[in-house]
N, C-alpha and C positions, 0 to 999 in steps of 0.2 A: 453445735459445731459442724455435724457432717450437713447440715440445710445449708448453710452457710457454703460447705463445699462442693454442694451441688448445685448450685447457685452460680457459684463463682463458674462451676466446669461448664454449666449451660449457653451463661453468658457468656463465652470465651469459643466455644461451638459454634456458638449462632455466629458473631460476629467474623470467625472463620471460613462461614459457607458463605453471608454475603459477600464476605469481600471474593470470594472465587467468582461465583454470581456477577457481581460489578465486571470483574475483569473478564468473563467470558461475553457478556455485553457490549463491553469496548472494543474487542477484538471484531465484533459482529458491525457495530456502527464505524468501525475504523475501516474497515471490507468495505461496506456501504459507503461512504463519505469519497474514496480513493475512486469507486467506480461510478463517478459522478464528476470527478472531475472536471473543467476543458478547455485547461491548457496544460504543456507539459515545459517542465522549469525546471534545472536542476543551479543552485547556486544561488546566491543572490541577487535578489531583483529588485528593480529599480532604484529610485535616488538615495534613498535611506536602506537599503540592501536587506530586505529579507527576504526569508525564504516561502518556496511556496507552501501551497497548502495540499497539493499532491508528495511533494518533497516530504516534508513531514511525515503525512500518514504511510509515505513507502519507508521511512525511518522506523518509525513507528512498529509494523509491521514486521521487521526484518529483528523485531527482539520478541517475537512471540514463536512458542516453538514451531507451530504448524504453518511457520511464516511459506514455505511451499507450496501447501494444498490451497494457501489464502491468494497467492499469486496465481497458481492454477486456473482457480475458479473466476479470479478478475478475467485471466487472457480468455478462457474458454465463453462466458456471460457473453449472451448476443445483445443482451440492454446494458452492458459497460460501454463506456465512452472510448473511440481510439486513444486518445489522450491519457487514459487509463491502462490500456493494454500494453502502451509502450512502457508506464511505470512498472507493470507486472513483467513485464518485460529484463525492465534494471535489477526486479530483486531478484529474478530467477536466473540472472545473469551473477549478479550478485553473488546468490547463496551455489553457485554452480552446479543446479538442480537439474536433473535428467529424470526425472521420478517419472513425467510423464509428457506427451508431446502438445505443447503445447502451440495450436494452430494457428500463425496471424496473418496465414494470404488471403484471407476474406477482406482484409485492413489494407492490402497493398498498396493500392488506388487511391486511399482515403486522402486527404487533405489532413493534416494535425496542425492545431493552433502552438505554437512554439514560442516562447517566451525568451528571450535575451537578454540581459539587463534591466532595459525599458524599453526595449524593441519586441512587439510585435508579430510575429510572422507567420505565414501558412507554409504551410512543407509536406510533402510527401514523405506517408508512413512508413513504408519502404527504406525510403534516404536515411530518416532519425532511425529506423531499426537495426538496419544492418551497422550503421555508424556506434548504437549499444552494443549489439556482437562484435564488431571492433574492438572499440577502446572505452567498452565499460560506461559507468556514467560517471564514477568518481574518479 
């Protein structure tokens, strides 16, 4: 009987740490996926209305707890995409996070591919950011 309970307590251990494991994994390709982006889309897009695939992973994102230091590290990465910085952008705007300063005048200048429905568009990163400090993205 106690083999039997140590068994059971082993099995029930292990599958504890992988499932942490899994999800600290996720959290790591969900970062990586986000800052890869390139385009930025908030809403649904085009004829059959989904969402994007930045929208998502900033959804995503924003239920994890260190969802801050994750947008952090997108704005701050010199190999994220603007497209991405602006997402890091909405959640830190979002989570209305001041933890730490996060720098996008390197971006200012930049051109962002911008998504409207099924329009298309280039925009200045500047224009879409200050427009997130505005009125937010949701």
């Amino acid at each position: 009987m106690k083999m039997i309970l140590r068994v059971v307590t082993l099995l029930v251990v292990s599958f504890c740490s992988l499932n942490a494991y899994t999800a600290e994994q996720s959290s790591e390709e969900t970062e990586n996926v986000l800052s890869r982006v390139n385009n930025f889309s908030l809403g649904m897009n085009g004829f059959v209305g989904i969402g994007s695939v930045g929208e998502t992973e900033l959804i995503k994102i924003l239920t994890y707890q260190d969802a801050g230091a994750i947008f952090l590290r997108i704005a701050k990465n010199p190999q994220a995409t603007p497209e991405a910085k602006l997402y890091a952008a909405c959640g830190l705007k979002k989570l209305n996070s001041n933890d730490g300063e996060a720098d996008f005048a390197q971006e200012w200048d930049k051109q962002v591919s911008v998504l409207k429905g099924d329009v298309l568009r280039t925009e200045k990163f500047k224009e879409v950011y200050f427009s997130i400090l505005k009125h937010g993205c949701w």
